[in-house]
KOLFIRO-952146 format. One line per field, with one value per residue: residue number from 1; x, y, z of N, C-alpha, C in turn. Coordinates in steps of 0.1 Angstrom, whole numbers, plus 2048, in hexadecimal, padded with zeros to 3 digits. Layout:
N
n = [NUM	...];
n.east = [X	...];
n.north = [Y	...];
n.up = [Z	...];
ca.east = [X	...];
ca.north = [Y	...];
ca.up = [Z	...];
c.east = [X	...];
c.north = [Y	...];
c.up = [Z	...];
END
This chain:
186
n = [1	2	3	4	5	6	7	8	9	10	11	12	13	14	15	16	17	18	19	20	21	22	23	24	25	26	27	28	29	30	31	32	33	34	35	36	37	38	39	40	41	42	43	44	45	46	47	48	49	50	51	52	53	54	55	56	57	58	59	60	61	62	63	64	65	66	67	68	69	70	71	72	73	74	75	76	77	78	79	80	81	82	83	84	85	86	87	88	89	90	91	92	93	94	95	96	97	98	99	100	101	102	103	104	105	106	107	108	109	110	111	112	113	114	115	116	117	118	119	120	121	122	123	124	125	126	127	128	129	130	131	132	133	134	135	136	137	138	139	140	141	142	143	144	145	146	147	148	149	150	151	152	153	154	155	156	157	158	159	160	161	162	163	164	165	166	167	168	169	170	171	172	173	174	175	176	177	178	179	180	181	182	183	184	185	186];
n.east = [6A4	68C	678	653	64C	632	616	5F5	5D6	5BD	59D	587	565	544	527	525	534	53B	555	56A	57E	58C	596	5A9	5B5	5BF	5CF	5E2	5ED	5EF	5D7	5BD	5A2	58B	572	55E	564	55B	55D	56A	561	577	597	5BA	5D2	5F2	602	61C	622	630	62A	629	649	645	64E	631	61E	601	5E5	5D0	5AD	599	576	55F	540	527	509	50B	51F	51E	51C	535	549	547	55E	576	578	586	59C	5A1	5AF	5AF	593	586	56B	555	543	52A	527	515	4FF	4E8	4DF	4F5	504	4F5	4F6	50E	50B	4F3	4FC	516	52A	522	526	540	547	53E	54E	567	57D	597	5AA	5A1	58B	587	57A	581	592	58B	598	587	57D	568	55E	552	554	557	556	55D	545	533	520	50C	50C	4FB	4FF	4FE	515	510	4FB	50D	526	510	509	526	52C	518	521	53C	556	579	57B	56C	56E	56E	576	584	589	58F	59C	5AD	5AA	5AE	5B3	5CC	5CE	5B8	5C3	5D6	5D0	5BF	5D3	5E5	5D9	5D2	5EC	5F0	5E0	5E9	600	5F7	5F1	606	611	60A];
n.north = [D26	D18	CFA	CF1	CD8	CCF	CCF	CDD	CDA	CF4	CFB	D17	D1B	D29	D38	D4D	D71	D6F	D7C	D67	D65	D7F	D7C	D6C	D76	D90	D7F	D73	D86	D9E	DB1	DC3	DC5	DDD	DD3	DB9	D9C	D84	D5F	D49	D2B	D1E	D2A	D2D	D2D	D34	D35	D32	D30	D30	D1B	D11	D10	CFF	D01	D04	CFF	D0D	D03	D18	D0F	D23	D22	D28	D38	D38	D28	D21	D11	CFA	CE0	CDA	CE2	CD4	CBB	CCE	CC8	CB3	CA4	CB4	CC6	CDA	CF2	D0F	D1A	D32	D4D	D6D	D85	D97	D8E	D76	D5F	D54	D43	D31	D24	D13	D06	CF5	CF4	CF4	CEB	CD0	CC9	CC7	CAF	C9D	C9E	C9E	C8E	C74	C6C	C4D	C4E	C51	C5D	C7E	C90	CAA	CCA	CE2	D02	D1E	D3B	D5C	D76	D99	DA5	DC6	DD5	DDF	DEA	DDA	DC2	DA3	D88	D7A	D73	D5D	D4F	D49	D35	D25	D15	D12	CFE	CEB	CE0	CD9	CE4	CEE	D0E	D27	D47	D6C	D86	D9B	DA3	DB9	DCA	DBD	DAE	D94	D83	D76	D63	D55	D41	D37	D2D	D19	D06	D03	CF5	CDD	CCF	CCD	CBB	CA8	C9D	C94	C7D	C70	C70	C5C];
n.up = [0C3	0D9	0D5	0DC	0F5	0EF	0E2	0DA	0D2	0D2	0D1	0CA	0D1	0CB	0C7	0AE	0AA	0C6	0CC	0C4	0AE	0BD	0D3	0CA	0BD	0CF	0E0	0CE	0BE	0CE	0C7	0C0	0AA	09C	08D	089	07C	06B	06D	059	057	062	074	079	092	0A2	0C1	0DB	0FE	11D	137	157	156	13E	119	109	0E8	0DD	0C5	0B5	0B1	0A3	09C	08A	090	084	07A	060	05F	06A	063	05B	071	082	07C	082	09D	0A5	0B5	0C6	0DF	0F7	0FD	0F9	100	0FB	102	0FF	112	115	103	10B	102	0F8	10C	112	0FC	0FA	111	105	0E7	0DC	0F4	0F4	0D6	0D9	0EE	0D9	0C6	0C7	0C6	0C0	0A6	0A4	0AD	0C3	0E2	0F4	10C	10F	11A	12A	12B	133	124	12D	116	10D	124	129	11A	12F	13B	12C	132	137	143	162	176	188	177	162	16F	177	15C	15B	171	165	14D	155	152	156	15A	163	155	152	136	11E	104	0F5	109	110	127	13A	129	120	136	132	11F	12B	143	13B	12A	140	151	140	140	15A	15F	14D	156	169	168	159	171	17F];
ca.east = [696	682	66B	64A	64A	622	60D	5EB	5CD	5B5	595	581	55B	538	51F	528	534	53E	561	574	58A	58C	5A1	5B2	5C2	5C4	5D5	5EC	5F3	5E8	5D0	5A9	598	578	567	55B	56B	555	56D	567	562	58A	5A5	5C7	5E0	5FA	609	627	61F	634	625	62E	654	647	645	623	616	5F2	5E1	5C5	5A8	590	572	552	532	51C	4FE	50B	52B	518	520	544	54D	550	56F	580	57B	588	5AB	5A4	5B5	5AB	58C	582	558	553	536	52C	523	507	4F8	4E7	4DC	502	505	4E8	4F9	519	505	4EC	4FF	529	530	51C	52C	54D	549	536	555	575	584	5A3	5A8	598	579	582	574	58D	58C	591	599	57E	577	55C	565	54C	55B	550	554	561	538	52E	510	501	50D	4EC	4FB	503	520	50B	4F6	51C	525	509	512	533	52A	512	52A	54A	562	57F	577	564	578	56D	580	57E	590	58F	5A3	5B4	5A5	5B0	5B6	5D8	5CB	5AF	5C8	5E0	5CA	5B8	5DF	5EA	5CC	5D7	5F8	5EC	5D8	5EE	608	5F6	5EB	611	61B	605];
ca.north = [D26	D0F	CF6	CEC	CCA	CCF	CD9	CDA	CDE	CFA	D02	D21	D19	D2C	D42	D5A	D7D	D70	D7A	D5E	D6D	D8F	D79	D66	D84	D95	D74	D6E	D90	DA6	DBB	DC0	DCA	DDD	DCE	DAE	D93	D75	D55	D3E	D1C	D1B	D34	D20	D39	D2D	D3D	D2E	D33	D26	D10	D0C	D0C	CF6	D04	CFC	D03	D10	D08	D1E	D0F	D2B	D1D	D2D	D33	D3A	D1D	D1A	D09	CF2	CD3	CD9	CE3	CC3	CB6	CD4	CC7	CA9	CA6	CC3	CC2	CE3	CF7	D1C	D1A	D3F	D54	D7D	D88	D9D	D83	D67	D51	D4F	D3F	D25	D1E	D13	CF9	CEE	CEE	CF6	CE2	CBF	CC5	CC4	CA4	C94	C9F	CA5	C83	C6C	C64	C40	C4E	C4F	C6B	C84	C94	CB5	CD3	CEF	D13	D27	D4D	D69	D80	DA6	DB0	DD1	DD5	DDF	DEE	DD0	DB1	D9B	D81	D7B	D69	D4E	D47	D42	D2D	D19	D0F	D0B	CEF	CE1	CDD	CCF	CEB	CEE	D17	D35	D56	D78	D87	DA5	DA0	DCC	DD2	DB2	DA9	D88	D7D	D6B	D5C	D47	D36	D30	D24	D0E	D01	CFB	CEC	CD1	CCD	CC7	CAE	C9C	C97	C8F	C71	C68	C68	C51];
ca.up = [0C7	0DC	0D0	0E0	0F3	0F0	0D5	0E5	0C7	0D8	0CB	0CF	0CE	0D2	0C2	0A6	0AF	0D2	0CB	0C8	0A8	0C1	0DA	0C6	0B6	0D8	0E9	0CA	0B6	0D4	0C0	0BF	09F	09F	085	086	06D	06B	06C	051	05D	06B	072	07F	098	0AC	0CC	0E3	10A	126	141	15F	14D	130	10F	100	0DF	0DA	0BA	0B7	0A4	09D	098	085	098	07C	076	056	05C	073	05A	056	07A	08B	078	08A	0AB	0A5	0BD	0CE	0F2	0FE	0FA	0FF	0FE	0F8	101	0FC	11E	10D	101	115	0F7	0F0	116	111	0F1	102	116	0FC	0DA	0DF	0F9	0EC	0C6	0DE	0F1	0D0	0B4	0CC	0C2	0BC	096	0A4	0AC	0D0	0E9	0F5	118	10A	12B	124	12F	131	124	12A	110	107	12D	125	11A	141	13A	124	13A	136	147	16C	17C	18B	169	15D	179	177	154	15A	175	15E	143	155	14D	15D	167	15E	151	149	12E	115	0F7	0EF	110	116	133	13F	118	11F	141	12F	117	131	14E	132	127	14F	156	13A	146	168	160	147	15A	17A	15F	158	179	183];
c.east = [692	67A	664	64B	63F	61F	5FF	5DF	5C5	5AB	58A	572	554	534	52D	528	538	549	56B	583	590	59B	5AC	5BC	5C6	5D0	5E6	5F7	5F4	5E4	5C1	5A4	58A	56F	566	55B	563	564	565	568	56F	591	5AD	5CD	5E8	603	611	624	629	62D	628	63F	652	643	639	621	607	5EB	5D2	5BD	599	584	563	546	529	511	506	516	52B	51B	52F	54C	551	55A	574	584	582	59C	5AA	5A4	5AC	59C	584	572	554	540	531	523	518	500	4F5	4E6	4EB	509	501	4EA	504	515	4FC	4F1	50F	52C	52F	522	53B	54B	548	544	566	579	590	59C	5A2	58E	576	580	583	58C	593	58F	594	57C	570	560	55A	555	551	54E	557	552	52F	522	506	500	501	4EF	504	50D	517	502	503	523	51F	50C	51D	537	525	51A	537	555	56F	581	56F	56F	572	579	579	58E	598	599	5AF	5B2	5A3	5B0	5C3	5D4	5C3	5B4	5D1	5D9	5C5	5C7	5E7	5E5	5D0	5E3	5F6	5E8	5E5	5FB	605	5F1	5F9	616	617	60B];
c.north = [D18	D09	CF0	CDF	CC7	CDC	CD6	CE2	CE6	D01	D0A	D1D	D1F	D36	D4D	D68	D7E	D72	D75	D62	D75	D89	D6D	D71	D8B	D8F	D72	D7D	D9B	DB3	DB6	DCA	DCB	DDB	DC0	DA7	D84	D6E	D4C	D32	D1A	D21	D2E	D2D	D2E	D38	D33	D36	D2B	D23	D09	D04	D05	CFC	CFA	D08	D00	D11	D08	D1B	D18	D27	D23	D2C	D34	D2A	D18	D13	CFE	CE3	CD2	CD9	CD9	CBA	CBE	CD1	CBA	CA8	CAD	CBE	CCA	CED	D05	D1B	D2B	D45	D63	D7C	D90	D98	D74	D5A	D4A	D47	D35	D1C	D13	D06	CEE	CEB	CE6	CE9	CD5	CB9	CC4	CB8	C97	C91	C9C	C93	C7C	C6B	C5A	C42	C4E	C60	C6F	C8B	CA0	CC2	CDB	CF8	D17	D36	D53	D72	D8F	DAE	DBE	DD8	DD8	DE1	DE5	DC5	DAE	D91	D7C	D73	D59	D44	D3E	D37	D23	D10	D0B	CFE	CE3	CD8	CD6	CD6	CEB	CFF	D1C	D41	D61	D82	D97	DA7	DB4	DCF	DCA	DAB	D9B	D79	D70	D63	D4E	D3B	D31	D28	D1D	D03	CFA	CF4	CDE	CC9	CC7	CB8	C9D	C97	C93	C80	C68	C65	C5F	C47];
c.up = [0CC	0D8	0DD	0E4	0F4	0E8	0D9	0D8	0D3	0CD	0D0	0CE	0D7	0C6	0BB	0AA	0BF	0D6	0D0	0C2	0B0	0CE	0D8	0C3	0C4	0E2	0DE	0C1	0C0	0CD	0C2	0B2	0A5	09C	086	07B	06F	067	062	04F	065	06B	07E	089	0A6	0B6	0D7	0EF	111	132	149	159	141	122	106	0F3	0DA	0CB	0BC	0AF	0A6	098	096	08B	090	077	068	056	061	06D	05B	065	07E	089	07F	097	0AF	0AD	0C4	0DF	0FF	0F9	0FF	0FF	105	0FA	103	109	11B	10B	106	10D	0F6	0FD	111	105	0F0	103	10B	0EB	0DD	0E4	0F5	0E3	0CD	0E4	0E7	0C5	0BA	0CE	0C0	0AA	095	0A9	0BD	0D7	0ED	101	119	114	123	12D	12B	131	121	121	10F	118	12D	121	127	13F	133	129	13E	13F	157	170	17F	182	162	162	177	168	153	163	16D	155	149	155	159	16A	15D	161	14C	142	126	10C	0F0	0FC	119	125	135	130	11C	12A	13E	12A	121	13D	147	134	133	152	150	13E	14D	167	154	14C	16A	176	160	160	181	18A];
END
């Protein structure tokens, strides 16, 4: 067996119920539960992807949207390379929340051990497309946030039918690559 010459911290962040658990488990176990499992401040998963030939390893940090973990969270983000910034396409608050909470507690926590900033590659995931008849929120509302913010793209996904589930981690994961070795070959 192969080891990983990249272990690449990735954390899932946004509003509660915007299932982040839904495509974690769909991305690493390929399954979707229909009940909704609140995450409890942190759930760890790891998945091995190759990349453009390189194996990379994806550690997935699962990270609580509920108010009340709001104290504890921001140690999680601390290292983090990669970043999913999750949002339920039903829900527009959970867009606005992206731009005005998510992303901020990501440039403010996403750290070196010395306190230094971290230029961590982010995506923006509509999730819950499989929901046709409830999509509240349009492409170019999404769009426009995802210029605002910096991200690297915007992805619609749906966790219940796999809809572009493996695409988000891996165009997140290339994306890094790209960039980090267009750094070393400077």
């Amino acid at each position: 067996m192969y080891k990983s010459a990249y272990i690449l911290k990735t954390v899932l962040l946004g509003d509660a119920g915007v299932g982040k658990t839904s495509l974690v488990q769909r991305f690493v176990h390929d399954r979707f539960e229909k009940q909704y499992l609140l995450t409890v401040g942190l759930d760890v998963s790891t998945k091995v992807v190759t990349v453009n030939s390189k194996r990379v390893t994806l550690s997935l940090h699962d990270i609580g949207g509920q108010k009340r973990f709001q104290d504890i969270r921001s140690t999680f983000f601390r290292g983090a390379q990669l970043a999913l910034l999750v949002y339920d396409l039903t829900r527009p608050k959970t867009l606005e929340n992206i731009q005005s909470v998510w992303y901020p507690q990501l440039k403010k926590y996403a750290v070196t051990a010395r306190g230094e900033p971290i230029n961590t590659v982010s995506i923006l995931v509509g999730n819950k497309a499989d929901l046709i008849d409830y999509i509240a929120v349009s492409p170019a509302e999404a769009k426009e946030v995802a210029e605002n913010i910096g991200v690297i793209d915007h992805i619609i996904t749906s966790a219940k039918t796999n809809k572009n589930v493996d695409e988000a981690f891996t165009r997140l994961a290339t994306a890094y690559l790209e960039q980090y070795f267009s750094k070393i070959n400077k």
